[in-house]
PDB file with SEQRES, HELIX, SHEET and CRYST1 records, atoms N, CA, C and O in Angstrom:
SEQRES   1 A   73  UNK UNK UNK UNK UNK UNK UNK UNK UNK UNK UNK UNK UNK          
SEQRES   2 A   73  UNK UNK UNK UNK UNK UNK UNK UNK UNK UNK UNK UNK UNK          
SEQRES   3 A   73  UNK UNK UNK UNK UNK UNK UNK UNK UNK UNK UNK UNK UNK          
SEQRES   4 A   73  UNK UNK UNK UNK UNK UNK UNK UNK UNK UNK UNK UNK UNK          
SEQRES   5 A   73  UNK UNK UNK UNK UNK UNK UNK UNK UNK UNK UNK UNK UNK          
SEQRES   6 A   73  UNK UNK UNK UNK UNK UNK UNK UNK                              
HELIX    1 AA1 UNK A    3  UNK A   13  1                                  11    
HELIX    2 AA2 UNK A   20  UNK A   38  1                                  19    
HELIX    3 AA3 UNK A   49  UNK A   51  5                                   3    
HELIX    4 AA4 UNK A   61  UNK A   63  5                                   3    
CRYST1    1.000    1.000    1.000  90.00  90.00  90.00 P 1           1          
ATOM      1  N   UNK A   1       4.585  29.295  27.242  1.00  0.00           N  
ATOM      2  CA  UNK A   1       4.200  30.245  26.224  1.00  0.00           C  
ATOM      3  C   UNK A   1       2.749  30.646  26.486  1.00  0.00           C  
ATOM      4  O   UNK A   1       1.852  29.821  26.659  1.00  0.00           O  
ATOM      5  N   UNK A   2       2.601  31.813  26.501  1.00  0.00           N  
ATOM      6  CA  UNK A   2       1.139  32.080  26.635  1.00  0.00           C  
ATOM      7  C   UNK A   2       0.112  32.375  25.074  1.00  0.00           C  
ATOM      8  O   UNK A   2       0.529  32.450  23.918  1.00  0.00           O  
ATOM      9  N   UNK A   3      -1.203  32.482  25.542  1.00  0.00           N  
ATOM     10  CA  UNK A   3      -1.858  32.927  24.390  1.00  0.00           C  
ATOM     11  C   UNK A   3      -1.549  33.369  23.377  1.00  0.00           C  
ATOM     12  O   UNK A   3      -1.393  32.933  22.236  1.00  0.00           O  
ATOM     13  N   UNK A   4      -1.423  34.748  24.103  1.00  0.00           N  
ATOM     14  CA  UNK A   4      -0.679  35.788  23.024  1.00  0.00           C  
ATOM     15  C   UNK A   4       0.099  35.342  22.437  1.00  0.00           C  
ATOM     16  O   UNK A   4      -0.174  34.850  21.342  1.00  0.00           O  
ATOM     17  N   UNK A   5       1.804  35.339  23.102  1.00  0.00           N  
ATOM     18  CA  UNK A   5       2.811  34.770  22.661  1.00  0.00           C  
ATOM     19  C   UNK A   5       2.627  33.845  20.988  1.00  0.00           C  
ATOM     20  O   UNK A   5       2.943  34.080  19.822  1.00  0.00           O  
ATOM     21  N   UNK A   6       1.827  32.550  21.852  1.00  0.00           N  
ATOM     22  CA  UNK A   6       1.407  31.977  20.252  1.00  0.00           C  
ATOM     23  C   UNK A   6       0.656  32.548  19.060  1.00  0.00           C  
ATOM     24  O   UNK A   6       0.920  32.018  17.982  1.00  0.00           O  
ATOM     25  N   UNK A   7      -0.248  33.553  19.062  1.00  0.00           N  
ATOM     26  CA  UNK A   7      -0.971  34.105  18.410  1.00  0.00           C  
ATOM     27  C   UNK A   7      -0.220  34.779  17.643  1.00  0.00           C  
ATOM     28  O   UNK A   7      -0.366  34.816  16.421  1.00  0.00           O  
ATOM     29  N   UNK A   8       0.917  35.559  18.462  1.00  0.00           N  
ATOM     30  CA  UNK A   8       2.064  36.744  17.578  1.00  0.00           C  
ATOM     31  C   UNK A   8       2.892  35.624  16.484  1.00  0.00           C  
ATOM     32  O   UNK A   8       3.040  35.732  15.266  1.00  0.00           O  
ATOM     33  N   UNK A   9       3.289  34.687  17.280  1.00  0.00           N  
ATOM     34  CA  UNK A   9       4.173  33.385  16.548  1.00  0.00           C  
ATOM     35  C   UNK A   9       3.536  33.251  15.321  1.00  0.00           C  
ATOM     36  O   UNK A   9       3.997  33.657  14.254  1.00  0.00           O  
ATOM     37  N   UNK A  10       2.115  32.485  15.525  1.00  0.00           N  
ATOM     38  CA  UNK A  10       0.927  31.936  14.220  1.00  0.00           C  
ATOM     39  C   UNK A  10       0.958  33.236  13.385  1.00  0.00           C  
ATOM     40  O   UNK A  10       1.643  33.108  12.370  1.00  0.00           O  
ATOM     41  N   UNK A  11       0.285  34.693  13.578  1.00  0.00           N  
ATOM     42  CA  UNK A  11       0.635  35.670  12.452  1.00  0.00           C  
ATOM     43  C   UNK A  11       2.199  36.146  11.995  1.00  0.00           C  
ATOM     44  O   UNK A  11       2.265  37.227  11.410  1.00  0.00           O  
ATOM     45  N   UNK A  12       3.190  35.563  12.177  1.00  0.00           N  
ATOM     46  CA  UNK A  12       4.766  35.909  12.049  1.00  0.00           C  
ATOM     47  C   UNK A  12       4.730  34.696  10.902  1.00  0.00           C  
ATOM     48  O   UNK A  12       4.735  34.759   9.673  1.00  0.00           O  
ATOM     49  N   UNK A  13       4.705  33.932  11.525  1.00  0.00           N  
ATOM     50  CA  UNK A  13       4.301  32.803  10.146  1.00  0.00           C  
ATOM     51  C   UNK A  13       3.686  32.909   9.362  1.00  0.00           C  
ATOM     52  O   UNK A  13       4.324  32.587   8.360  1.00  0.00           O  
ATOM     53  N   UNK A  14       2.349  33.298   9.021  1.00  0.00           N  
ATOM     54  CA  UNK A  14       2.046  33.878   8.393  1.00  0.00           C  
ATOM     55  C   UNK A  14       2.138  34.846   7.112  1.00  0.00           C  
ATOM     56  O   UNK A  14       1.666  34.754   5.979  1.00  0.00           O  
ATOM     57  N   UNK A  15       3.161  36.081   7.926  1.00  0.00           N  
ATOM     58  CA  UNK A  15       3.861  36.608   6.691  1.00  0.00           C  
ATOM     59  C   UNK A  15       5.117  36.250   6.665  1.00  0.00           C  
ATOM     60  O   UNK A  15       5.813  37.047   6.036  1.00  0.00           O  
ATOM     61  N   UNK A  16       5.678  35.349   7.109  1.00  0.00           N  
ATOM     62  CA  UNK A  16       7.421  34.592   7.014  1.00  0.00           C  
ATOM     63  C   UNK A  16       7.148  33.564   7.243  1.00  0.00           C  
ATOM     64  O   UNK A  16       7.142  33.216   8.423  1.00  0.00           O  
ATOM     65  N   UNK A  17       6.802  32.632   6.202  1.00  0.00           N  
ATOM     66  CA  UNK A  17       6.597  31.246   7.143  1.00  0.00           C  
ATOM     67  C   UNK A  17       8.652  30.607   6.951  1.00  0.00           C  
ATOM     68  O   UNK A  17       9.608  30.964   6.263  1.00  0.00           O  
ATOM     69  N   UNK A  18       8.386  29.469   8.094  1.00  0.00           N  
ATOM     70  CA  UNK A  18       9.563  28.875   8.027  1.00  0.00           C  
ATOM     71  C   UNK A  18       9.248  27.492   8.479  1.00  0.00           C  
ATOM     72  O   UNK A  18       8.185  27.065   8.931  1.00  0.00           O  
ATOM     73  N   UNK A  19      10.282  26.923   8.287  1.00  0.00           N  
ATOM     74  CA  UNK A  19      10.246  25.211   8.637  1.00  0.00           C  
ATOM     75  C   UNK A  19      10.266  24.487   7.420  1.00  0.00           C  
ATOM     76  O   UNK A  19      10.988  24.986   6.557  1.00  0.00           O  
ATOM     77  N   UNK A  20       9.586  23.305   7.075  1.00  0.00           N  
ATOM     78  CA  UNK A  20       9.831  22.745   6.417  1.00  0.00           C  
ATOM     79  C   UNK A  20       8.924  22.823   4.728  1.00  0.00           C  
ATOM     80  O   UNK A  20       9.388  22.388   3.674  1.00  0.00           O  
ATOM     81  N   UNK A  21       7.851  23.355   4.867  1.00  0.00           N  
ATOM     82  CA  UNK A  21       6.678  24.272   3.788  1.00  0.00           C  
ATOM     83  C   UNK A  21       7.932  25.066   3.280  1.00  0.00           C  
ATOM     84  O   UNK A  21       8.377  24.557   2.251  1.00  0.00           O  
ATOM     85  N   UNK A  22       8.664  26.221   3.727  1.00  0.00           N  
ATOM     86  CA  UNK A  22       9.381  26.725   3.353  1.00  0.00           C  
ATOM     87  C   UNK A  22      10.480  26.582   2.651  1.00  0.00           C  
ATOM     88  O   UNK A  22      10.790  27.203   1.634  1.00  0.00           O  
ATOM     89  N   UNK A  23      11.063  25.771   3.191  1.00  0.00           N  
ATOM     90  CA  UNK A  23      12.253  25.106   2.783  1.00  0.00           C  
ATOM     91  C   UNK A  23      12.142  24.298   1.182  1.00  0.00           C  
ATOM     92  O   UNK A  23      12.785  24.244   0.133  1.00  0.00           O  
ATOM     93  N   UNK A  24      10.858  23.726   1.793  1.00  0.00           N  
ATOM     94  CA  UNK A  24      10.715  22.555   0.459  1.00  0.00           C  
ATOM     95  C   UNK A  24      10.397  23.622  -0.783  1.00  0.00           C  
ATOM     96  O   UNK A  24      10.773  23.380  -1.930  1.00  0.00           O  
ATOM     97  N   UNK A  25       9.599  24.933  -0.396  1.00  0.00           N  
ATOM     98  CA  UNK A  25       9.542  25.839  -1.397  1.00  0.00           C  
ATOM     99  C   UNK A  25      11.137  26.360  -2.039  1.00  0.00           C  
ATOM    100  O   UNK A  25      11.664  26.349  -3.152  1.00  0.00           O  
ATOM    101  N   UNK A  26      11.474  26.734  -0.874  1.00  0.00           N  
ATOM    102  CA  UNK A  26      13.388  27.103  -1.572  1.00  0.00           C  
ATOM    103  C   UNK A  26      13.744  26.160  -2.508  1.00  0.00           C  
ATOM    104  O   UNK A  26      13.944  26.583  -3.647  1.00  0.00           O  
ATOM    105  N   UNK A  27      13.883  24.868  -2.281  1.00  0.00           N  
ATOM    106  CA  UNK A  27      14.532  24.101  -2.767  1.00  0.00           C  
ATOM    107  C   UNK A  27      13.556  23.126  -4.515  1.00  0.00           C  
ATOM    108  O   UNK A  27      14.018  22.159  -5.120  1.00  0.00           O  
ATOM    109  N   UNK A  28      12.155  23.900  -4.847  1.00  0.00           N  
ATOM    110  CA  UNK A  28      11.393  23.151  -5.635  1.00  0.00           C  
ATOM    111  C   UNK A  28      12.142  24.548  -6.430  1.00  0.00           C  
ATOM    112  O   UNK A  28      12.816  24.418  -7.451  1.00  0.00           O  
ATOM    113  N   UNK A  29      11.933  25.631  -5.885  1.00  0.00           N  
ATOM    114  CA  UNK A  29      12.606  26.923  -6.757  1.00  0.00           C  
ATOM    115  C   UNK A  29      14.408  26.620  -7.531  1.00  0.00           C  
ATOM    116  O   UNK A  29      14.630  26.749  -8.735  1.00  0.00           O  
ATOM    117  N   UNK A  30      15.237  26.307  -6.724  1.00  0.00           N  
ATOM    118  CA  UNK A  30      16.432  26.079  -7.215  1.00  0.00           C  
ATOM    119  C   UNK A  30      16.575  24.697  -7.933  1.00  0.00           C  
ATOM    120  O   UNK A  30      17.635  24.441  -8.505  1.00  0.00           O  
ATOM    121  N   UNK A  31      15.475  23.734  -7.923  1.00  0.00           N  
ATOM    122  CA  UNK A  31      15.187  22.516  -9.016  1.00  0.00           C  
ATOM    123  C   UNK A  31      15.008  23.157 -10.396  1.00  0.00           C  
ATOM    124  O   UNK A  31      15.748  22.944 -11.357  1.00  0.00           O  
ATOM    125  N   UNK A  32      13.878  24.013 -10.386  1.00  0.00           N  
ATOM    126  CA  UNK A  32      12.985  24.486 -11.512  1.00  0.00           C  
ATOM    127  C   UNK A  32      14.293  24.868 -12.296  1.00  0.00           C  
ATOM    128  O   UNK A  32      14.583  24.463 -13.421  1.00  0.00           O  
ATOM    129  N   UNK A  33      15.172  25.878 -11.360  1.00  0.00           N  
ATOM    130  CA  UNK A  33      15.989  26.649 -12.037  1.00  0.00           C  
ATOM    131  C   UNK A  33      16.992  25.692 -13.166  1.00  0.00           C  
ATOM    132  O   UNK A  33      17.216  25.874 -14.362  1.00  0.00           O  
ATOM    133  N   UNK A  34      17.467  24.618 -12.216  1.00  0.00           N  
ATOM    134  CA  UNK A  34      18.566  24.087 -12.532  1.00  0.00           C  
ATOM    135  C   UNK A  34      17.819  23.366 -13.852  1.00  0.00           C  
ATOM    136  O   UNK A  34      18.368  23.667 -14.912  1.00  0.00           O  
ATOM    137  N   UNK A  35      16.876  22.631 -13.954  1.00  0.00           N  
ATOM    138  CA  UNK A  35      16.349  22.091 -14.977  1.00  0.00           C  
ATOM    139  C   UNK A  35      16.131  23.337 -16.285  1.00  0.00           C  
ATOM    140  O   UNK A  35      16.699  23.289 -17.376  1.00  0.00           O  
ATOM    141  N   UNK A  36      15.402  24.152 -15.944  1.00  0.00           N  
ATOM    142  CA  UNK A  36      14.918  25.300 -16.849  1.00  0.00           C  
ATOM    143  C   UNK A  36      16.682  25.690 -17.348  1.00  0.00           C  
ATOM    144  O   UNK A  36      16.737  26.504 -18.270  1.00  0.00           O  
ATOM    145  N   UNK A  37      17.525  25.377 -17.023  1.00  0.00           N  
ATOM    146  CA  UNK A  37      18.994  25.464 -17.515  1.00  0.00           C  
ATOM    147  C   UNK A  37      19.141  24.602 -18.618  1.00  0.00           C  
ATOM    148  O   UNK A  37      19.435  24.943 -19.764  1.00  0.00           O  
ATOM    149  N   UNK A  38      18.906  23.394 -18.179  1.00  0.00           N  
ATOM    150  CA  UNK A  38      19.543  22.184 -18.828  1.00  0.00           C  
ATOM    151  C   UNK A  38      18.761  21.871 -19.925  1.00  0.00           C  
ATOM    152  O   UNK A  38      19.167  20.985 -20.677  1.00  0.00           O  
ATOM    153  N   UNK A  39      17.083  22.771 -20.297  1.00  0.00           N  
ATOM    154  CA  UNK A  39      16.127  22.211 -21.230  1.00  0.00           C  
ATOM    155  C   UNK A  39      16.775  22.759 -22.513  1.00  0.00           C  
ATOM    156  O   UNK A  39      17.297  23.828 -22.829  1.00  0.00           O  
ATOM    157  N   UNK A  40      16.495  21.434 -23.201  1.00  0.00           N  
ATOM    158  CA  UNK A  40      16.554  22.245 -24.816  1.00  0.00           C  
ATOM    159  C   UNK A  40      16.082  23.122 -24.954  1.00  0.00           C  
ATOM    160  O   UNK A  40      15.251  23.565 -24.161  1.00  0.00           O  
ATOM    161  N   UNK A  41      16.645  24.009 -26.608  1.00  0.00           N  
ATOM    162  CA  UNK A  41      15.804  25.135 -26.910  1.00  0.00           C  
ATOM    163  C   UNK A  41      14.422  24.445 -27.637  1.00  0.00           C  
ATOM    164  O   UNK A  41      14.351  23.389 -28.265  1.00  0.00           O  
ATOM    165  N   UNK A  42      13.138  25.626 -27.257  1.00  0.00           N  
ATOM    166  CA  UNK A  42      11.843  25.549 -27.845  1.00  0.00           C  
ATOM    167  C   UNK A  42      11.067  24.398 -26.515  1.00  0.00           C  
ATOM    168  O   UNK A  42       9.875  24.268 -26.234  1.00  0.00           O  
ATOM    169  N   UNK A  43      12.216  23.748 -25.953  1.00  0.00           N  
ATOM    170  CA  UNK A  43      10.952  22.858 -24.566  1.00  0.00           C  
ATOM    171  C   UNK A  43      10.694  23.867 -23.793  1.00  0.00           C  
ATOM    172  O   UNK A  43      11.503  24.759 -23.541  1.00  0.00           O  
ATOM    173  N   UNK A  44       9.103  23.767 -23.198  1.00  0.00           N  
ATOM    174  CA  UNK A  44       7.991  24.510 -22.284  1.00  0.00           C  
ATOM    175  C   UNK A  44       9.337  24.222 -20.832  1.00  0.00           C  
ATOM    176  O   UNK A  44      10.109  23.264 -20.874  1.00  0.00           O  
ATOM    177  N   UNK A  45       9.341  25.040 -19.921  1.00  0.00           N  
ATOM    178  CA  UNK A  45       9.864  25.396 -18.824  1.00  0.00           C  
ATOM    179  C   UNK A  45       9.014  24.484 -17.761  1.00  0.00           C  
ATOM    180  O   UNK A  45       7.909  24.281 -18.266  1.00  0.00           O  
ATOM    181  N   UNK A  46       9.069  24.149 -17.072  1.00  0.00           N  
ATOM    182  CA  UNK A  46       8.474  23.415 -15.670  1.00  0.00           C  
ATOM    183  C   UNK A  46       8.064  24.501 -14.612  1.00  0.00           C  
ATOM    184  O   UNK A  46       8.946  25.350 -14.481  1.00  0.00           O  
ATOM    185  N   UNK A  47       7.282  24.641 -14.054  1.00  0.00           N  
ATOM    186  CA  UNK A  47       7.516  25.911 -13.022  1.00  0.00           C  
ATOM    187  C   UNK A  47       8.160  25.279 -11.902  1.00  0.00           C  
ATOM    188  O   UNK A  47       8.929  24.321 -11.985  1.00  0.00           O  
ATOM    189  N   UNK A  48       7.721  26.008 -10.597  1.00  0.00           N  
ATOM    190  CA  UNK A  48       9.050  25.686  -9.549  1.00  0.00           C  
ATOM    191  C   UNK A  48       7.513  24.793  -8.802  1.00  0.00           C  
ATOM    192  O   UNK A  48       7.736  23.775  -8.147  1.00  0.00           O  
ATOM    193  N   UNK A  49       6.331  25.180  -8.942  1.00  0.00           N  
ATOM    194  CA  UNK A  49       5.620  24.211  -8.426  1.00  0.00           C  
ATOM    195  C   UNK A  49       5.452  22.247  -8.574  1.00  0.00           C  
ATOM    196  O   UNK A  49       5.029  21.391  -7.796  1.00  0.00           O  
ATOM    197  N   UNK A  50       5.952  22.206  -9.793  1.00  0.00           N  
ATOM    198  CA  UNK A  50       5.954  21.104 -10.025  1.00  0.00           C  
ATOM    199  C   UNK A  50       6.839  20.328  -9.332  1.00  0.00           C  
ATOM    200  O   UNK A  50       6.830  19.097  -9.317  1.00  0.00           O  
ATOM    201  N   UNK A  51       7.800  21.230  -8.608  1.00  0.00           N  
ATOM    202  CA  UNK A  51       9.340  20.390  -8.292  1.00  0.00           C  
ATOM    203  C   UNK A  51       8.631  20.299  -6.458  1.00  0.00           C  
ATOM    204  O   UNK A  51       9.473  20.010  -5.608  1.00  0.00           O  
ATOM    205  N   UNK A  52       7.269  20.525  -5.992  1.00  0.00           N  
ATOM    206  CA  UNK A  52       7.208  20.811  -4.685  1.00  0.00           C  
ATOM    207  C   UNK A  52       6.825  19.276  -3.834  1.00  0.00           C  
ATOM    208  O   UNK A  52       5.709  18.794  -4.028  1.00  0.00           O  
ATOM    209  N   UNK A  53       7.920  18.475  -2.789  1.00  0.00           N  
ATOM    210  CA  UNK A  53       6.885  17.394  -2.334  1.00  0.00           C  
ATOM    211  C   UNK A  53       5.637  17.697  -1.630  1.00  0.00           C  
ATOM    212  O   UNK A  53       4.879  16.740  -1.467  1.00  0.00           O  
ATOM    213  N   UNK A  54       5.322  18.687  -1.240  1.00  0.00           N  
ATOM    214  CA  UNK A  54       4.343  18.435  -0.195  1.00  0.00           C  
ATOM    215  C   UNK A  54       3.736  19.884  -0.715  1.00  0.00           C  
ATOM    216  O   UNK A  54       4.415  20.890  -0.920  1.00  0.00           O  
ATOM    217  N   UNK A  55       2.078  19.745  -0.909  1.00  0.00           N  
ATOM    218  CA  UNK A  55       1.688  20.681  -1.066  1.00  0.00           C  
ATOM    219  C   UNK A  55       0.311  20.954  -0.505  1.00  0.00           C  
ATOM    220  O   UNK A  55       0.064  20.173   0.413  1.00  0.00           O  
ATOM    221  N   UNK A  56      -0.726  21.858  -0.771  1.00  0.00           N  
ATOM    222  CA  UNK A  56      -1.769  21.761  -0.185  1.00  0.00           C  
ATOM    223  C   UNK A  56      -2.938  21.094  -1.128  1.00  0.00           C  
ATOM    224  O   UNK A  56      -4.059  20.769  -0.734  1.00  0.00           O  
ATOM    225  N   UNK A  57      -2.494  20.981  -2.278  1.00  0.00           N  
ATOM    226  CA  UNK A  57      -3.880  19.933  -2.883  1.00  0.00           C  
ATOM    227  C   UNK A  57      -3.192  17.974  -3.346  1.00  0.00           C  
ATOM    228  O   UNK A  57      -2.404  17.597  -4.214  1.00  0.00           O  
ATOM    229  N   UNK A  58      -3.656  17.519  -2.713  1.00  0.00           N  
ATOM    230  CA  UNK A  58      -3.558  16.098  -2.457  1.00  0.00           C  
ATOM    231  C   UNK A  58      -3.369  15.615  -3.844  1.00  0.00           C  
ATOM    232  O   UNK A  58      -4.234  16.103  -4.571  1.00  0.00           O  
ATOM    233  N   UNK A  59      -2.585  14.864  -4.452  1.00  0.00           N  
ATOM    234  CA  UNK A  59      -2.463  14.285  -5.511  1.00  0.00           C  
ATOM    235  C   UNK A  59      -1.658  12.868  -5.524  1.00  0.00           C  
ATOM    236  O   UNK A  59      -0.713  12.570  -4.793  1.00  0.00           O  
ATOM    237  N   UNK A  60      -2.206  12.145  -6.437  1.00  0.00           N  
ATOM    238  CA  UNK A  60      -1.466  10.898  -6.463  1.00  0.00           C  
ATOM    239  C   UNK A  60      -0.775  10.611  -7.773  1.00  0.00           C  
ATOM    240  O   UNK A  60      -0.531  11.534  -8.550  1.00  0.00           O  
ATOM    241  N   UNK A  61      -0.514   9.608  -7.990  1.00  0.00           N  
ATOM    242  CA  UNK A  61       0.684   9.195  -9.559  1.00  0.00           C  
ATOM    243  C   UNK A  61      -0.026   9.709 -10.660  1.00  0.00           C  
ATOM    244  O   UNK A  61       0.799  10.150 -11.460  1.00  0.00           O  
ATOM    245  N   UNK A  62      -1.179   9.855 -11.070  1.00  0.00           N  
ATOM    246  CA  UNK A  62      -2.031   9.572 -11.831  1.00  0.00           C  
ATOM    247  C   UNK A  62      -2.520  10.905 -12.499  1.00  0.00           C  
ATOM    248  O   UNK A  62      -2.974  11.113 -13.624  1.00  0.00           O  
ATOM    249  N   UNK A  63      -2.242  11.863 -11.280  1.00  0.00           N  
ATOM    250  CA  UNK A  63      -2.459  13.419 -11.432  1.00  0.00           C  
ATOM    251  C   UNK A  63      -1.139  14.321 -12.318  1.00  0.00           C  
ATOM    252  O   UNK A  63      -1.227  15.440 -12.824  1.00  0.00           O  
ATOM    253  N   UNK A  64       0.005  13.431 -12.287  1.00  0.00           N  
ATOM    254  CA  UNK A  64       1.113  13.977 -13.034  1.00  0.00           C  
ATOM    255  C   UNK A  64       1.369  13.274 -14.281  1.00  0.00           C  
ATOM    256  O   UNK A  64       2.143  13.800 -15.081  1.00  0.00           O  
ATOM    257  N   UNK A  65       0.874  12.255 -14.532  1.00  0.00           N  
ATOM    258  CA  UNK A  65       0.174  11.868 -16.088  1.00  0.00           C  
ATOM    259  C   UNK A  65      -0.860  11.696 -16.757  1.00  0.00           C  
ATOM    260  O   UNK A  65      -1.300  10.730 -17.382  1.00  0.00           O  
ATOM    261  N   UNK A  66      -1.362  13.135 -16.502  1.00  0.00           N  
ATOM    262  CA  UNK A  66      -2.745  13.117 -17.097  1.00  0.00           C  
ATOM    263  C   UNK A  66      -3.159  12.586 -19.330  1.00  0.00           C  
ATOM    264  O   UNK A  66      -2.485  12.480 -20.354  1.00  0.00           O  
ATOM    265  N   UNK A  67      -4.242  12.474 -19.036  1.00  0.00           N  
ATOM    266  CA  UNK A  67      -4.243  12.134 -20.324  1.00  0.00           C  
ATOM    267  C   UNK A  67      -4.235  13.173 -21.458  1.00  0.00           C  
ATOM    268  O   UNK A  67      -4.927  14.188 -21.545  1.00  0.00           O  
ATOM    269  N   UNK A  68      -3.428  12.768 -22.196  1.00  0.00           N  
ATOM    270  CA  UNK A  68      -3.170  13.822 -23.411  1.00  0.00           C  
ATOM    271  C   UNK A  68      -2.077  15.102 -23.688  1.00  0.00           C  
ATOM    272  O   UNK A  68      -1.685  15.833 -24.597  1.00  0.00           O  
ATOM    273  N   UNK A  69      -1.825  14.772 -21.893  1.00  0.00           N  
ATOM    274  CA  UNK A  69      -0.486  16.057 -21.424  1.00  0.00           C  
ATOM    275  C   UNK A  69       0.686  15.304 -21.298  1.00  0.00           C  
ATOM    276  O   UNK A  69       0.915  14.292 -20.635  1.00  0.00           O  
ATOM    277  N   UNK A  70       1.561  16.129 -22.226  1.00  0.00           N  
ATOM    278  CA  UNK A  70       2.877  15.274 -22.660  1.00  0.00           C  
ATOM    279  C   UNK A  70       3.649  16.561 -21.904  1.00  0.00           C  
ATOM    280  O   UNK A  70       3.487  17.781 -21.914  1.00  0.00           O  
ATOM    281  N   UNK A  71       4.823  15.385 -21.066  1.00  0.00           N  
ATOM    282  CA  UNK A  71       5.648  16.571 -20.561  1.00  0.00           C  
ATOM    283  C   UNK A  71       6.949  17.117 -21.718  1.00  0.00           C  
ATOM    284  O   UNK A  71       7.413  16.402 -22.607  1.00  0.00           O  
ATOM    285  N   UNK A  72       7.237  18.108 -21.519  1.00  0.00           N  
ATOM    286  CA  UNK A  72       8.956  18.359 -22.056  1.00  0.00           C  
ATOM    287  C   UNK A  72       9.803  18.019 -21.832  1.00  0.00           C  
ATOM    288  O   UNK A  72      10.718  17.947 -22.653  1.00  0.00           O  
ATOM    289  N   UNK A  73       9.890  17.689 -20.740  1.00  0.00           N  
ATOM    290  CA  UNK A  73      11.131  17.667 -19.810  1.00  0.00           C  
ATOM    291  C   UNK A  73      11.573  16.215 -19.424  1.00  0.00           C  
ATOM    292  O   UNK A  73      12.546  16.040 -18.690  1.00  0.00           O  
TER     293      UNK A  73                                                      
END                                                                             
């Protein structure tokens, strides 16, 4: 593969990414959904971010029970 070649690849990704970032996005989206189904009426919705394993800001156990924030769900 030459330079180029990779360079065209890296901006194609870019605006289409694929692999596994992607995927895990598809699949945090069809979580959100399926839950945002099953919630009682009047519970707050989850977004599809919450359902994501791998993301770009680092978090540990501690960050998804913060103090004073009660989930719905």
């Amino acid at each position: 593969m030459t330079a180029q070649q990779f360079d065209e690849w890296i901006a194609f990704y870019q605006l289409e990414p694929f692999g596994l970032a992607a995927e895990d996005a598809e699949w945090a989206h069809w979580k959100a959904i399926y839950t945002n189904y099953h919630l009682k009426k009047g519970k707050r919705a989850p977004k599809p971010e919450k359902f994501l394993l791998f993301s770009e800001k680092k978090m540990d156990a501690s960050d998804y029970f913060e103090a004073g924030e009660e989930e719905d769900w």
